[in-house]
N, C-alpha and C positions, 0 to 999 in steps of 0.2 A: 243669392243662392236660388238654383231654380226649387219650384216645385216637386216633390219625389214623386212618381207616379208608382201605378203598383210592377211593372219591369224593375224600377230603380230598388223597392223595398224588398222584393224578391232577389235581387241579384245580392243587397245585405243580408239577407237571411242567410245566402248558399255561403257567400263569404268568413260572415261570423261561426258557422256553421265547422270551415276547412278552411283556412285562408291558404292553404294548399294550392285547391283546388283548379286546376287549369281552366284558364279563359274556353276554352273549348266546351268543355262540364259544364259550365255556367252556364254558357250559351243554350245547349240542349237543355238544361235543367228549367232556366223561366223563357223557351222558347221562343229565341232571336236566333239571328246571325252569329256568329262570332264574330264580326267589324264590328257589327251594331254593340255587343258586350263588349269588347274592347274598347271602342269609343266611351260605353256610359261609365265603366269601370274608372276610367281616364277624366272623367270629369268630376266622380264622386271624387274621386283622390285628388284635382287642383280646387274642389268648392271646399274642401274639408269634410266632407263628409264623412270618406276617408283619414284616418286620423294617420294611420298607419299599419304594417304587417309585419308580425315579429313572431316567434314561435314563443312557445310556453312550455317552460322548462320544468321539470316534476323535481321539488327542490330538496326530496331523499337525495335523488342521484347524485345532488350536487352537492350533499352534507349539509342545508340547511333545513332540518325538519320541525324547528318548532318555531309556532307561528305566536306571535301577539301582539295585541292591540291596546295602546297605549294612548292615554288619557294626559294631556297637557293642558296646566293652568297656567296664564303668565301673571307674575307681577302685579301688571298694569295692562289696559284695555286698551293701549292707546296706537294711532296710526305706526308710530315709529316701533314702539313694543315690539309689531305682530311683522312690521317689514323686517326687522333685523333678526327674531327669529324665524323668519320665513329661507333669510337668507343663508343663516347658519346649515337649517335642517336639510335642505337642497343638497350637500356635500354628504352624507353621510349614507352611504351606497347597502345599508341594510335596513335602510327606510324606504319600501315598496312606494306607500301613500301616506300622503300629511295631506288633513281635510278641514278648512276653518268651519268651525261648528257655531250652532247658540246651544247653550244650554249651560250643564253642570262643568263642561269643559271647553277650554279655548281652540286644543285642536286634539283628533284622533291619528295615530300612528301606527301603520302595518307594520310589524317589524318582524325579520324572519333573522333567527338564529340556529348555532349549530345543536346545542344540547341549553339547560337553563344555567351551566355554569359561565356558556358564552355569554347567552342574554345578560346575565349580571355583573359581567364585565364591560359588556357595550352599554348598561345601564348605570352602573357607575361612574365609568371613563369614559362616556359621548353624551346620555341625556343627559346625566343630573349637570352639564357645565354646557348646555344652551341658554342663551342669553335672557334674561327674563323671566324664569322658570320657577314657579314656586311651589307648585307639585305637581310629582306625575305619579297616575295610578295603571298599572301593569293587570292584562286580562289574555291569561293564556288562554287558546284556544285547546279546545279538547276536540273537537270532529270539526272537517269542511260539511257543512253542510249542501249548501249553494256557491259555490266560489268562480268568479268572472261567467259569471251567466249572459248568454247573449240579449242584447236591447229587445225586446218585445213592442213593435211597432204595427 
């Protein structure tokens, strides 16, 4: 991976910023070419830099408004444990993020629901029958405070 200079840090800033934002914009914004941002743009995306661009959905509009984060203990600690529930939680499409953790819990869980009578449906008929599971502790959110904050680099 090359080195980012401050063009390349800049050009993330405008991006995370608008991932809108026209190669054009960009260009006059950390003041290049537009070849020249098109090019860096085109490298940040085949080094990984670029992970991806996808719009961000306001998840009222979409009827899911209540958000929580969930707390999973497994079982056992062991290699196979955490693969096979790794494997499970991957399919269940109102699981935002799964994050293996150390501490009090083995993994945390973003999960967006429609109201808490869904949540308690997807709580009883999706997590409590993942494989390994021996408790999980539920923490509604009450306010976004900071939520998908851009990288500070």
């Amino acid at each position: 991976m090359t080195e980012l200079d401050r063009i390349d840090r800049n050009i993330l800033k405008c991006l995370q910023a608008d991932g809108r934002m026209s190669n054009a914009d960009v260009a006059q914004k950390v003041h290049v070419s537009p070849a020249t941002c098109h090019r860096r743009i085109q490298r940040l995306v085949e080094e990984g830099v670029i992970q991806r661009f996808r719009a961000e959905v306001n998840p009222v509009a979409v009827d899911r408004s209540i958000l929580v984060l969930v707390g999973a203990v497994l079982e056992r600690s062991t290699p196979e444990s955490f693969a096979e529930f790794e494997a499970a939680i991957v399919k269940f499409p109102f699981v935002l993020d799964c994050h293996c953790v150390a501490g009090d819990f083995d993994y945390f869980l973003k999960v967006r629901a429609r109201d808490i009578s869904d949540f308690n449906r997807l709580h009883r008929d999706r997590l409590l029958t993942l494989p390994g599971v021996r408790q999980l502790r539920s923490f509604f959110v009450l306010k976004d405070v900071i939520e998908n904050a851009p990288l500070d680099f």
